[in-house]
C-alpha positions as CSV (number, residue, x, y, z in Angstrom):
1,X,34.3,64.7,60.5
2,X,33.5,61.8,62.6
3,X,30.1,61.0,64.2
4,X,29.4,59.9,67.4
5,X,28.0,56.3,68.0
6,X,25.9,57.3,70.9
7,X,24.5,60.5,70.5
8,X,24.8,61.0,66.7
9,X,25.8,64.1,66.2
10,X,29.1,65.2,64.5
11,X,32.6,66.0,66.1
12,X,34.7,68.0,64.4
13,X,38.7,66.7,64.8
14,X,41.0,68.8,67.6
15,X,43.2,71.2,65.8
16,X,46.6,72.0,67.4
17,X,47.7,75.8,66.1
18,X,51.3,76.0,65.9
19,X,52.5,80.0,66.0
20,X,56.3,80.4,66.0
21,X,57.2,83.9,67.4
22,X,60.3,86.1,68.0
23,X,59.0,89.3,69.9
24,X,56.3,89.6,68.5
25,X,54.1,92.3,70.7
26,X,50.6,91.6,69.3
27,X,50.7,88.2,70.0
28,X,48.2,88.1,73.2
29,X,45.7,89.9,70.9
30,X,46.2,87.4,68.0
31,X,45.4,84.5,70.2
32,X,42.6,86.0,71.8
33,X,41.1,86.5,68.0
34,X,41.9,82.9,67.5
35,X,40.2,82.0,70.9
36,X,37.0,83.7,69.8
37,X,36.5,83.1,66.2
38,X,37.4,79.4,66.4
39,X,34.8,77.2,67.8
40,X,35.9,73.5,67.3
41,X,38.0,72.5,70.2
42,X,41.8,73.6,69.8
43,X,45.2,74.2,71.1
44,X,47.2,77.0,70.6
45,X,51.6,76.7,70.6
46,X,53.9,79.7,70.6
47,X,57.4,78.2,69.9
48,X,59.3,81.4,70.7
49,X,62.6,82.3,70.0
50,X,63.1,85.9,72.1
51,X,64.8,87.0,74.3
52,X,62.1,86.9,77.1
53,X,59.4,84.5,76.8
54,X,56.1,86.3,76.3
55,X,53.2,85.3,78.9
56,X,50.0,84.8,77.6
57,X,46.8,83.5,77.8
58,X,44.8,81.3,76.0
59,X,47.9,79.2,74.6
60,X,50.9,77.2,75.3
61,X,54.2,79.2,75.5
62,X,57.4,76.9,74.6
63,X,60.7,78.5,74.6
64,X,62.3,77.4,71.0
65,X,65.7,75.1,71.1
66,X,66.7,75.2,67.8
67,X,66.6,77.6,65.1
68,X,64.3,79.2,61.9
69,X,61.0,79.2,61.7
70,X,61.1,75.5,60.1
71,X,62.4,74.4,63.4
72,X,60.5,75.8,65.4
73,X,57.1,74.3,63.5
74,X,58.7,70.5,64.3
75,X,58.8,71.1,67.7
76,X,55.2,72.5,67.6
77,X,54.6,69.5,66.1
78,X,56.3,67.4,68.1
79,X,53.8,68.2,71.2
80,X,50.6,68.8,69.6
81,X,47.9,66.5,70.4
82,X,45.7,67.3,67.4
83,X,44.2,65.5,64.8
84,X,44.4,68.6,62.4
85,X,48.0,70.5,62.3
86,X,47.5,74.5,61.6
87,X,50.6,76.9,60.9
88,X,50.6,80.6,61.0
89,X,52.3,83.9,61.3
90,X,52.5,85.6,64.8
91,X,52.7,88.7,63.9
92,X,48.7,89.5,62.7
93,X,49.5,88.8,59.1
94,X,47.1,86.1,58.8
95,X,43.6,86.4,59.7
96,X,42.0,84.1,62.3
97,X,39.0,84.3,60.1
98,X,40.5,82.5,57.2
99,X,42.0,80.3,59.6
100,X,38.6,79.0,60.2
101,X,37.8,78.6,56.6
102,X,41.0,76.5,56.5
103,X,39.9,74.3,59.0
104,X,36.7,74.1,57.7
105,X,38.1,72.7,54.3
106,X,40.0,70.4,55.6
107,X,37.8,67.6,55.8
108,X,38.3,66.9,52.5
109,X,41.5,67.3,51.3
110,X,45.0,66.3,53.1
111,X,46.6,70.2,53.2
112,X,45.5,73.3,52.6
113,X,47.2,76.4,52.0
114,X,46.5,80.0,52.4
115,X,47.2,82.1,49.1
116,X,47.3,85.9,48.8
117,X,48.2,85.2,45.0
118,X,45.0,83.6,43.9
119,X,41.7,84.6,42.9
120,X,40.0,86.5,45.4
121,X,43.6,86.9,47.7
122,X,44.6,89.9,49.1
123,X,48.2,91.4,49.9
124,X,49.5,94.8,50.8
125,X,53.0,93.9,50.0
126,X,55.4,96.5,48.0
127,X,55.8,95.2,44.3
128,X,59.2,94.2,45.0
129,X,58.2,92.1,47.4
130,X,55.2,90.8,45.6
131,X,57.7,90.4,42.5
132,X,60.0,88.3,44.5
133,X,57.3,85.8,45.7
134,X,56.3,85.5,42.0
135,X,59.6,84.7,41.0
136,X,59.8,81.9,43.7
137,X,56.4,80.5,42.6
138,X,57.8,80.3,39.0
139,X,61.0,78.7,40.4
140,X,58.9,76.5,42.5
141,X,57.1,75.3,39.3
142,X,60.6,74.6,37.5
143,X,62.6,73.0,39.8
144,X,59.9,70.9,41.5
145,X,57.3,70.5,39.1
146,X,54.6,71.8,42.2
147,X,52.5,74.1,40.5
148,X,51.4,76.3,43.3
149,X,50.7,80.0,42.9
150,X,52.5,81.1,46.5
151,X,54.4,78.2,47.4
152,X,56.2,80.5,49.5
153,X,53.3,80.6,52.0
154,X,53.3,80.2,55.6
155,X,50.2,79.6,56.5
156,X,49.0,76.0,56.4
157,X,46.4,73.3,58.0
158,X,47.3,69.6,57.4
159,X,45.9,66.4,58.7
160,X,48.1,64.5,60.9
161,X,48.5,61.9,58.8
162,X,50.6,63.8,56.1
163,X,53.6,63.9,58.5
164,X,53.3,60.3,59.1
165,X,57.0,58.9,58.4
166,X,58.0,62.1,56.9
167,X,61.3,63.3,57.1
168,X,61.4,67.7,57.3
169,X,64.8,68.8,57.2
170,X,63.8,72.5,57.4
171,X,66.6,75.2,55.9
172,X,65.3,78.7,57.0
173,X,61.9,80.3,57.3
174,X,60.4,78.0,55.0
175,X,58.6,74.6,55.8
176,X,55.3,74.0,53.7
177,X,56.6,73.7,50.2
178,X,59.4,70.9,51.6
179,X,56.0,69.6,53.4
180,X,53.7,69.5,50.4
181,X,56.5,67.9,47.7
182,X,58.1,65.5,50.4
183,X,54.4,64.4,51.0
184,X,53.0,63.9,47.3
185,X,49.6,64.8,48.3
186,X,47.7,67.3,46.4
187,X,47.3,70.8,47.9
188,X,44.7,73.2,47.9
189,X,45.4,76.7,47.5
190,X,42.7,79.0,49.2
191,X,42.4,82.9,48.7
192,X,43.0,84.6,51.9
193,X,43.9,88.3,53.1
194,X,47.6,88.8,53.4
195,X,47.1,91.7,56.2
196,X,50.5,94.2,57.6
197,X,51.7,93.3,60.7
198,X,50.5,95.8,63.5
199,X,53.5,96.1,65.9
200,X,57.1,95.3,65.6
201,X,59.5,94.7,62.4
202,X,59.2,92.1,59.9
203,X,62.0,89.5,60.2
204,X,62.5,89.2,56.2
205,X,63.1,92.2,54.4
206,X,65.1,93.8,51.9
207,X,68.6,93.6,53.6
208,X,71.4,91.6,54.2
209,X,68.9,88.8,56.4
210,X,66.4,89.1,53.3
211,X,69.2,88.0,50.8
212,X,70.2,85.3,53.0
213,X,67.0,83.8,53.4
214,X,66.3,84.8,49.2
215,X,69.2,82.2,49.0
216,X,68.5,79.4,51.7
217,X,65.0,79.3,49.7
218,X,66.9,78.5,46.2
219,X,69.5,76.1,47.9
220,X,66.4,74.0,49.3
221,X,64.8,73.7,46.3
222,X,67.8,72.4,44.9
223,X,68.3,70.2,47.9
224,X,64.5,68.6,47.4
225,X,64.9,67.7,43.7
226,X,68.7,66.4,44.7
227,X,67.0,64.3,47.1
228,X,64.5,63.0,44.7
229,X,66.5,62.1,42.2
230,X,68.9,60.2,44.5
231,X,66.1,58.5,46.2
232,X,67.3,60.1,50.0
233,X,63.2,60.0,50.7
């Protein structure tokens, strides 16, 4: 929070909200619940990956040129102007609302990560799904020493600062756990409601594309303590 030398008064930082999307058909109302709940001045991006660019209102549409959701967040963040850096789902998943609690405690910490595993979260997943995030937090703890309880997460605010000189080599749908070890700052895990999406089919399941991904999530946590150890970063 920074306060202004004439008048006084507090001005909260501009955050840039980054949504990557692949026809996702509830994405005009997600924006407009972003619009109205969040009050400090803001950008929205849609990186999107379909077919046919959605049009909407209220946010910057940017057709995606690479691929994964990983991707799609460093070219978000390649155009944002903001001094805060939010991540989300598109598909209605995560709440606007605890978007703004996010934001909110970001003032005093570096990152901040939404959590439907902690105290007070909330998730409607199936238990196997629920049992294979688990798993990955207990990997996640082994492999990387990161003890977070849904490092699996998509749903992050950062300060701009954290990316500073940071080198994200994203594999898959996954971004914020390279983010938070590559970057050595502490994060802080906030309980939020994990919500179904509305419209449209989940791009993860329990398939063929949901084993593959199950598999590019193992293979980069190997890569990050590889490139630890070998002093790539």
């Amino acid at each position: 929070m920074e306060i202004d030398p004439v008048e006084g008064k507090e001005q909260q930082m501009f955050a840039s909200i980054i949504i990557p999307t692949k026809d996702e058909p509830t994405i005009q109302e997600l924006v407009d619940s972003i619009n109205a709940v969040i009050k400090q001045d803001h950008e929205i991006l849609i990186i999107d990956k379909s077919l046919t660019a959605p049009v909407v209102q209220g946010a910057k549409v940017m057709i995606q040129r690479s691929n994964g959701l990983g991707n799609a967040f460093l070219e978000g963040l390649s155009c944002s102007r903001g001094d805060i850096i939010a991540l989300m789902d598109g598909d209605g998943s995560h709440r606007p609302e605890d978007l703004q609690r996010m934001l909110r405690l970001i003032e005093d910490c570096d990152i901040v990560l939404g959590s439907k595993l902690i105290d007070g979260g909330e998730c409607n997943d199936a238990w196997a799904r629920r049992l294979v995030t688990i798993a990955f937090a207990r990997l996640t703890r082994l492999i990387l020493g990161v003890d977070l309880k849904d490092p699996m997460t998509g749903f992050m605010v950062a300060k701009r600062d954290v990316f500073d000189d940071l080198e994200l080599k994203p594999k898959g749908f996954k971004i914020v756990i390279e983010i938070v070890y590559k970057s050595r700052v502490e994060a802080l895990e906030v309980p939020i409601s994990f919500c179904e999406r509305k419209a449209g089919s989940s791009k993860v399941g329990f398939n063929m594309n949901g084993l593959q991904e199950m598999i590019r999530i193992f293979e980069l946590l190997i890569q990050l303590k590889l490139g630890r150890i070998r002093g790539e970063w």
